[in-house]
C-alpha positions, 0 to 999 in steps of 0.5 A: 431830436425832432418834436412837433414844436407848433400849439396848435399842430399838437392840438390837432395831432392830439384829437386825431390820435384821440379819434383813432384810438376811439375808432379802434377800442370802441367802434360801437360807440356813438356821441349823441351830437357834434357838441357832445362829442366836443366836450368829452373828447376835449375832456380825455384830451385834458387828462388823457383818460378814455373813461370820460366816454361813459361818465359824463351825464349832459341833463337835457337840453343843457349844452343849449342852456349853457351857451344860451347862458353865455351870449347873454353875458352870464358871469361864470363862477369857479371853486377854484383859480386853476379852473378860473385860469384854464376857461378862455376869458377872451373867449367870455368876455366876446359874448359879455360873460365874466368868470369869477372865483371868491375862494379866497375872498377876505369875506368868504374867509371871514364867513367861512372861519365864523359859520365853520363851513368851507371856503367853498360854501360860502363862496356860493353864498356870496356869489348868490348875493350878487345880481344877474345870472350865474353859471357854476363850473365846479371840479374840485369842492363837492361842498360847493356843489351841495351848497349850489342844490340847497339854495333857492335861487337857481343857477342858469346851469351848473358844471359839477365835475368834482374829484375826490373821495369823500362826496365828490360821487355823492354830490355829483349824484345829486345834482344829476338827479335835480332839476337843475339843467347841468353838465356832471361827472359821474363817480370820483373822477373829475377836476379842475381842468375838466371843469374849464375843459367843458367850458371851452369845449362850448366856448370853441363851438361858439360863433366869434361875437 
């Protein structure tokens, strides 16, 4: 049996059959710039689901901000460790930026279990403790992302792509309608690999430091 064997020659022959497969259901359609473009398309490369061209909303200016938020050595911070494994640290750690995830803190599970809240939220609150800039990339806890809207200190940017059925739209909602420069999936799709997709996605476009 003949296969393709090469990562980077599946990768390549993946976006190319992502662009054919654009070109031909959707020949109206436009990305709104090469950036935007990246990101939703390394999206359906992720999950291989075309529905990622119309339910993505980038708030204005929000790609900038977040590869601004990069160069300048922001930690990143996750909801879970899947999307913690799926960003390019390598990639990070060029431009100064770490990325983090506190879910299963020994104090997040201690200030969860005592204020009966998720682990989620109270991985905001502990991240919110510490110094420096934040960026949250979430794909899997709307709670966290409600957590993120009810705090006053703001993050540089937040990556709200939550799945799920139960707040996951809602939440997602209202972070599209805050002030908060953030990238948001609109609806119940979404997901941990999406969030480190998105990320990467900047990532790649990114100069090598």
């Amino acid at each position: 049996m003949s296969y393709i064997q090469q990562p980077q020659e599946i990768e390549k022959n993946s976006f190319l059959i992502i662009d054919d497969i654009i070109r031909d259901s959707r020949p109206e359609y436009r990305f709104a710039s090469d950036d935007h473009a990246a990101i939703i398309k390394r999206a359906i490369h992720t999950t291989a689901d075309f529905d990622w061209l119309d339910i993505l909303h980038f708030s204005e200016g929000v790609i900038e901000t977040l590869r601004d938020g990069i160069a300048r050595g922001c930690t990143l911070y996750t909801d879970t460790t899947m999307a913690l494994s799926g960003i390019n640290k390598n990639r990070l750690a060029q431009y100064g930026s770490e990325c983090r995830c506190y879910v299963s803190d020994p104090r997040v599970v201690a200030a969860a279990k005592a204020q009966q809240i998720t682990r989620s939220m109270a991985a905001v609150d502990i991240a919110m403790q510490e110094p420096g800039e934040k960026i949250f990339v979430f794909g899997n806890a709307p709670t966290a992302l409600f957590r993120v809207l009810e705090h006053a200190e703001k993050p540089v940017a937040v990556v709200g792509v939550p799945v799920g059925f139960v707040g996951a739209a809602e939440s997602k909602d209202a972070l599209a309608e805050s002030d908060l420069p953030c990238i948001a999936a609109l609806g119940r799709k979404g997901g941990s690999n999406v969030a480190a997709a998105i990320i990467n996605a900047i990532l790649y476009r990114m100069p090598e430091a």
